[in-house]
Every structure is written in structure tokens, then in C-alpha cells.
N, C-alpha and C positions, 0 to 999 in steps of 0.2 A: 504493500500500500504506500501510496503518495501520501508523505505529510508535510509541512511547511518547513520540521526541524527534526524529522525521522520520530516525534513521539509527541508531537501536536500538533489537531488538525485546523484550520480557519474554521468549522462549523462541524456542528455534530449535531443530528437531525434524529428524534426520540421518535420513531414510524413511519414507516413507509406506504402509509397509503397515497392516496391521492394527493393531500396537500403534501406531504413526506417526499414523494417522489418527483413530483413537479419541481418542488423549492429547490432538492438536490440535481433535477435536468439544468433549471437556470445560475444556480452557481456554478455547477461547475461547467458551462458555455463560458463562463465568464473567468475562467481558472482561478476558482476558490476552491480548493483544500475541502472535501466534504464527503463526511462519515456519515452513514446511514443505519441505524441500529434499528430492527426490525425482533419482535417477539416470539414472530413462526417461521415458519418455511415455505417458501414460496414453492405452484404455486398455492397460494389460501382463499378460502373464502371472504367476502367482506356480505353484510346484510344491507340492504340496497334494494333502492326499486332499478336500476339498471336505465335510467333513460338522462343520457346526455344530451345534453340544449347545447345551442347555438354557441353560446359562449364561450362553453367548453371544447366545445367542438376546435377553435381558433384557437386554444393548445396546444390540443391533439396534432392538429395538424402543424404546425410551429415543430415538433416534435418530431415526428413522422409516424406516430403512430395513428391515427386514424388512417394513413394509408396504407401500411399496414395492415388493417382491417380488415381492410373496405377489399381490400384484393387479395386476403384470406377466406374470405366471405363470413367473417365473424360477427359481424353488426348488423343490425336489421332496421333500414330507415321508417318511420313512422309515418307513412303516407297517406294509410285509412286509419281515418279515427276520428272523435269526440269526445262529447260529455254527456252522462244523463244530468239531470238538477235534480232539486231536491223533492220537486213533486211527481218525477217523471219525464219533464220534456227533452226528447231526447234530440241530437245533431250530431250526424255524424258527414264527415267531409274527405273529399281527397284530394291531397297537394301529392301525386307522384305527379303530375307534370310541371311541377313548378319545380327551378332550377335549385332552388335551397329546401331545406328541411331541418324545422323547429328541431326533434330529436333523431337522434339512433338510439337503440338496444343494445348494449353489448354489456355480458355479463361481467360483473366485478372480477370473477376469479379470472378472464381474460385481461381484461384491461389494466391491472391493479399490476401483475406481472408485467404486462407491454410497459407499463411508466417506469418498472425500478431499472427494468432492462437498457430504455433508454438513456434515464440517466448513467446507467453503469456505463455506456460508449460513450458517453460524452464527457468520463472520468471522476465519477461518485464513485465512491467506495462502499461496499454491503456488508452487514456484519447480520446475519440472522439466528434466528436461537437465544435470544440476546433480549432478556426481558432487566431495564434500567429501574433497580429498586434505589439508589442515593445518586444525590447529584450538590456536588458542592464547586462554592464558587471562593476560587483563592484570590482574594482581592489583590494584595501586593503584586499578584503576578498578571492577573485578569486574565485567569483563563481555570475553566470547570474542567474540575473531575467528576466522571461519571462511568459508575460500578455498577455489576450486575449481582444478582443475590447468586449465583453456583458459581461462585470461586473463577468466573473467568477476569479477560483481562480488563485492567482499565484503562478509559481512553480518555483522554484530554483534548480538549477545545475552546479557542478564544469566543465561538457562540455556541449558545445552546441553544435549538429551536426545539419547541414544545410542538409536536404535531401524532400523539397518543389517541386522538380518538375524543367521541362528545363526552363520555366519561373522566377524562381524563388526571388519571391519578396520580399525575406527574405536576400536570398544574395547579392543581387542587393541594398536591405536599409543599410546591414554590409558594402558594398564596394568593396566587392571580386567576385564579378560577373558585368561583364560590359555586358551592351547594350541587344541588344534583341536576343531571338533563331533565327540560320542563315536558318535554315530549316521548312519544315512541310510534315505531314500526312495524310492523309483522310481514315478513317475507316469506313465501313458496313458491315453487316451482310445480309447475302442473306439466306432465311430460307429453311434449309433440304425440299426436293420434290420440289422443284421449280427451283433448276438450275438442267445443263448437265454435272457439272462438275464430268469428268472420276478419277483424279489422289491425290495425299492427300497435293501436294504442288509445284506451279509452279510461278517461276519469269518470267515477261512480259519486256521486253527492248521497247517499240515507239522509233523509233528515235526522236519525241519529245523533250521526254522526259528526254534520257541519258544528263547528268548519272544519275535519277533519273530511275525508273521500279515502276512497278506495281506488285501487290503479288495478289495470291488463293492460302487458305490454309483451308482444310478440319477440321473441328471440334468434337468431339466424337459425339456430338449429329445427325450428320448428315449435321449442318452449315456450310456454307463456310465465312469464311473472306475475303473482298475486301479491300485492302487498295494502297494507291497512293502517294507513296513518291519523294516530288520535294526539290532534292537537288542542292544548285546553281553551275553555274558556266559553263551551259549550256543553251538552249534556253528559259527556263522558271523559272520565279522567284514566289515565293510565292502568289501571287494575284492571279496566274493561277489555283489552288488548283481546287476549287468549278467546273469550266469551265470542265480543264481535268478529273477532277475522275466520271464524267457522261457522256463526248464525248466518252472513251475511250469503257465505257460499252456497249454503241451503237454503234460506228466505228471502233473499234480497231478488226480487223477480228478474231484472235486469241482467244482476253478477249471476244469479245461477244458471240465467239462459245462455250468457253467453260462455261459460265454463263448460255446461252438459251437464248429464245423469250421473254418468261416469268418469268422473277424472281422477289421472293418475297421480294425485298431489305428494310431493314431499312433506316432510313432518314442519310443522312450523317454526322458524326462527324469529326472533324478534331483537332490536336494535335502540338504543337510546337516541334522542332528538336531543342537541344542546341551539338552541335558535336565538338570533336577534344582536350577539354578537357581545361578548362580555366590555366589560368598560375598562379595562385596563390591559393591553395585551404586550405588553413591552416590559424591560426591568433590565436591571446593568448585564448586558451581554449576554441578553434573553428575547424572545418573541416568540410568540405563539399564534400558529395558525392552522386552520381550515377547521373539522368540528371542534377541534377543542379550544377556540377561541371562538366559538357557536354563531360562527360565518354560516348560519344556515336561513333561508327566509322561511319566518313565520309565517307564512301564511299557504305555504307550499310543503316542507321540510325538504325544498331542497337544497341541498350546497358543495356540489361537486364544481360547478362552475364558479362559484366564489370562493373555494379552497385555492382553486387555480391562479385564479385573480391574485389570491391575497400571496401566494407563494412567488411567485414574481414580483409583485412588490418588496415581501422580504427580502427576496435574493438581490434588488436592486438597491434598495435599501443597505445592506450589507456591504456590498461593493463600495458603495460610496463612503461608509464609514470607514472601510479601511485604504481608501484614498486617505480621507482625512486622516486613520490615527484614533479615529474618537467612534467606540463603540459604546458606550455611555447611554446611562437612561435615555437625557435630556436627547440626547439625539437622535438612537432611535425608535422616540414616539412619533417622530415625523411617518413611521409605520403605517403606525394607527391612524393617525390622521390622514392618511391617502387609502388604505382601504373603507374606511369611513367615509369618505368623500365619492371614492370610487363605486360601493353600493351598501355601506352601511347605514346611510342615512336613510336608503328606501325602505328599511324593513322598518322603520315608524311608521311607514303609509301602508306597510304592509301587516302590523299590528293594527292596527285603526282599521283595517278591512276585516282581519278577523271579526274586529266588533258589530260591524257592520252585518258581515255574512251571518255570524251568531242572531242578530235582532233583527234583519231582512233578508230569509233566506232567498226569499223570491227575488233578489236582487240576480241572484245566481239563475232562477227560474228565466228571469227577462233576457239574461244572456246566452241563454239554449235557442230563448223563444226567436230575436232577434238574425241569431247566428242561421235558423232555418230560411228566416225569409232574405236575408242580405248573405250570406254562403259563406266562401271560403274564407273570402278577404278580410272579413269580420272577424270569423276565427281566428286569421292568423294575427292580427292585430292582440285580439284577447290572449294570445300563446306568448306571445315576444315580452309581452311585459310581465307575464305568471312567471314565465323561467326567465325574467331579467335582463333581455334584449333591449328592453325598453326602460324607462323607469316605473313605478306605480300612480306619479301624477299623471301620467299620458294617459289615464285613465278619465282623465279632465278635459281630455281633448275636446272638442264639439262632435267629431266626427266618431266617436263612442261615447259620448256623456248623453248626448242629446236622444239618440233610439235608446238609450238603457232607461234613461231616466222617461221615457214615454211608454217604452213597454212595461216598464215596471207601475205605472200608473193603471194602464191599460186593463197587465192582468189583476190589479185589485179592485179595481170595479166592475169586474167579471166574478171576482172569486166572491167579492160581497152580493151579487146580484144572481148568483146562484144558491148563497146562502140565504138570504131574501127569499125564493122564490121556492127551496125547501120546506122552510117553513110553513 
């Protein structure tokens, strides 16, 4: 292994997922010195709904691995698909001929290997097996030591990057991550030939559940992904996870149709949510990112593309400090402040929608209903700013404020005027 001084390295990266492997692609493009301590053995599973958006996608490709993929045939573009709402109304659309596409499918246990791998040619170092129980920072020298609990070696580095996971018991033992993930997930795999499902990716609303939904997401192999995200702040809190994401597959008219009678589901996994983005994510020759700095948007649980985001800011961030010499708190908070700026600020507007969706589910109903009579372009508008192509005020726009906010008038003087007429 390359180090700066044969026994320490410029940065040592505590996981190698997605924001882990990213940060470690763009340092070392930049020839930084970067150690990658990883828990298991690659490759591994990660729990995941598996659908990368746009944003990430201009990583991927940055990288070369979504080409990679794409001419493996491991990814599966999302080109039929919708939403049902909360009451039923369903939309469903097809962008395969349009030139771009909101997401691909491509399973974690693929893609999570393609990132360490890339960064390992572009000159990261892998150390796997390697679970970091202490980490100390030797101030006089400014630079951490960090040991593993089975007697192996220890490594030393002038940064530490916290990139563990939304759990993250690394940052949580620094100080800079408080209390527990506010969210969770439930993941399976339903195996190619055994469901009915028509389309390559579709969001389920239960009223339940809002603002939390349920996803199907077509995989290249033929898989579908089932996963069930309960985000609070509506009827159901975390404990409910196990309960919903098996009533739904058998009750839920819509998700059981389009699963089938018979499907071949794996056992269920379920995943922690850290969302909205902690307020402190910096410290002397420290940062943290992607969930465990809970870069994830509220209002979606997604943040593969903002781990991305945030891990090139680190790495650039980083660079520059050791231009200057000064890797220092005060310095690199300028961090935070640029993934903050970059899309931290939206998940306010995307917590405030929570609220919204919680006390107007129908707001979601107007956006099914809309997207039927106005088609694809509608949709895809509604998609760019759910997965953060856009921002959450373009949601202000006239040109989607104005039919939402009519249809959403619309179907309540319909819903009262059947109630009316009930009676």
C-alpha cells in the first residue's frame, strides 16, 4: 500500500458503501493517500430499494461505472411506471423513448462492489474484514489512530471520514451524531417468473401508510424489489415495519395485483433511515458523510445521490485543505456549508411536505389525477424534483402549482358532493 510516509495515510474512510467508495474514487483522482476500511467482504449485500436517479447516475458515469452496467446488462432502466395515491388513482407512463431516464435498477450487491473496485484503479486502498471499534485523534501530531477490536493492524491518518452507515456507531462514539435513525425500510426480492408484475417501477401510496409508500422496481435479471418505507409523522411508526410490509403484499389491492398469487419472495430485510441531514458534520480532521451524516431526503428516504454529492464535496474539500496546511475544524465546515447549500436546504421543503402529504393526502390524489390527463411531461417534472433533479420549491412553479392546486380543489368538491349525496 501507498502511504504519504510508508505508515500514514492522507484519509482513512470508516465504509465503503456508496458515500465510502465515491469519496475514496475522488480522492484518490486527485492523488490523496486513501485507506478504505470496510466490515465484510465484498461482494455484500447493502438493504436498498435499488433505484438510482439522475443525479447519481452523473457519478456513475464520471466513474465509468454505469457503463459498465449498462453493457453488462446489469441495470434495468425504468421506463414503464407510476404511482397509485392514496385513494386509488392510478398513472402509469412510458418514457422509453425519451432520451434520459429518471432511474435505473441495479442491485446494491452489484453496484456497491463496481464503486470500491473503481476507486481501487484509480489508487484507494481496501482493507476488508476490518470492523473500527476506537479511533483516537493525536492532537500534537494531527493525525488519528484507528484500531480494530481482533488484534489486527492499526492505521493512521491525517483525516478521518465517518461514512458507517444511518446507524452509525462511529459517529454517534465521536459525538457528532445524536440518537437513533428516525426512519426504516423493509426490503425483498421477489424472484423473476413468479410475480405479475407489468411495468419497470411503481410507487404504492396506502393511506396507511402516507407519507411513507411502498416501491416495485424491476431488476435486469428479471427481479423485482419490494420495499416498504415508514416515515414518521403519520399513522405509523417504526415497530409497524415487519406487520405492514407482509399485510400490504396480501391486502393492498394494487401491490398484491401486481406481485401475483404466487410469488417467490425472499425473507425480509429491513434497514435504518437517518434523514434530513445532522447539524454538525465536521470536527478537527473529521467529516462525515452520506447516511451517517443522514444526507437522506425526508420525504422520499432516498440518498444514494446525495451520499454522492456530499463525497465529492468532501474529497474537494480535503484537497484544498491540504493545499493550504489547515485541516482544522474552522475550515473544514466550509463542508457543510456546501452540501447544505448544494441540497441540504431542500429537505426543509421537503419536511414541510411531509406535513402536508400527512394533512392533504389528496394533495398526492391531485397529482395521479393531473398526471392522467397532462401525461408524461407532468410526471416527469413530479420525478426530477422527488429524486432531486430539481429542487422542492419548483414545486411553486405555475406550471405545476396551478393544475395541482385546481385539481386538488376539484377532487374535494367531488369527494364532499358524493358524500352529500350519500346521505
Amino acid at each position: 500500500m501507498a502511504t504519504i510516509n510508508d505508515d500514514v495515510f492522507d484519509v482513512c474512510i470508516v465504509g465503503a458503501g456508496i458515500a465510502g467508495s465515491t469519496c475514496a474514487y475522488y480522492l484518490a483522482e486527485k492523488g490523496i493517500q486513501t485507506l478504505v476500511l470496510e466490515k465484510k467482504k465484498f461482494p455484500r449485500d447493502k438493504i436498498c430499494g435499488d433505484a438510482i436517479t439522475e443525479r447519481a447516475q452523473i457519478h456513475l458515469n464520471h466513474m465509468g461505472v454505469l457503463q459498465e452496467i449498462i453493457a453488462e446488462k446489469k441495470g434495468n432502466w425504468a421506463a414503464l411506471g407510476g404511482l397509485v395515491s392514496p385513494s386509488g388513482i392510478e398513472y402509469y407512463g412510458d418514457s422509453s423513448k425519451e432520451q434520459e431516464h429518471l432511474v435505473i435498477a441495479i442491485k446494491r450487491k452489484i453496484l456497491d462492489e463496481k464503486l470500491i473496485q473503481a476507486a481501487i484503479k484509480q489508487g484507494a486502498n481496501l482493507v476488508e474484514n476490518y470492523t473500527v471499534t476506537e479511533t483516537t485523534f493525536l492532537e500534537e501530531k494531527g493525525i488519528w489512530s484507528i484500531t480494530c477490536d481482533k488484534n489486527k493492524k492499526e492505521y493512521k491518518a491525517r483525516v478521518l471520514i465517518v461514512a458507517d452507515g444511518a446507524a452509525s456507531h462511529l459517529g454517534r462514539k465521536l459525538g457528532l451524531v445524536d440518537g437513533p435513525p428516525q426512519a426504516t425500510c423493509s426490503r425483498a426480492y421477489i424472484e423473476s417468473g413468479s410475480h405479475q408484475f407489468p411495468y419497470d417501477g411503481v410507487c404504492y401510496y396506502p393511506p396507511k401508510l402516507v407519507p411513507g409508500y411502498c416501491a416495485l422496481f424491476k431488476e435486469a435479471d428479471g427481479d423485482v424489489v419490494y420495499c416498504c418505507y415508514i416515515i414518521p409523522g403519520g399513522e405509523c411508526d417504526t415497530s409497524h415495519l415487519t406487520e405492514l410490509h407482509h399485510k400490504f403484499i396480501k391486502e393492498d389491492p394494487f401491490i398484491s395485483k401486481a406481485i401475483g398469487s404466487n410469488p417467490k419472495l425472499e425473507k425480509m430485510k429491513a434497514a435504518p433511515i437517518r434523514f434530513g441531514g445532522i447539524p454538525r458534520s465536521y470536527g478537527n480532521h473529521l467529516l462525515i458523510i452520506g447516511d451517517a451524516a443522514g444526507q437522506i431526503d425526508p420525504v422520499t428516504g432516498e440518498g444514494i445521490q446525495y451520499a454522492m454529492d456530499a463525497a465529492e464535496i468532501a474529497a474537494k474539500t480535503i484537497q484544498n485543505g491540504m493545499k493550504r496546511n489547515n485541516l482544522g475544524e474552522r475550515f473544514l465546515k466550509q463542508y457543510h456549508r456546501k452540501w447544505m447549500k448544494s441540497f441540504g436546504r431542500d429537505f426543509k421543503w421537503s419536511q414541510r411536505m411531509v406535513k402536508v402529504c400527512v394533512k392533504y393526502p389528496i394533495f398526492l390524489d391531485a397529482f395521479a389525477s393531473v398526471s392522467k390527463r397532462k401525461g408524461d411531461k407532468f410526471m416527469t417534472e413530479w420525478g426530477k424534483i422527488m429524486t432531486g433533479s430539481k429542487t422542492k420549491i419548483s414545486f411553486f412553479m405555475p406550471k405545476l402549482a396551478f393544475p395541482l392546486a385546481f385539481e386538488t380543489l376539484r377532487l374535494r368538491r367531488k369527494r364532499k358532493k358524493h358524500a352529500k349525496d350519500a346521505k
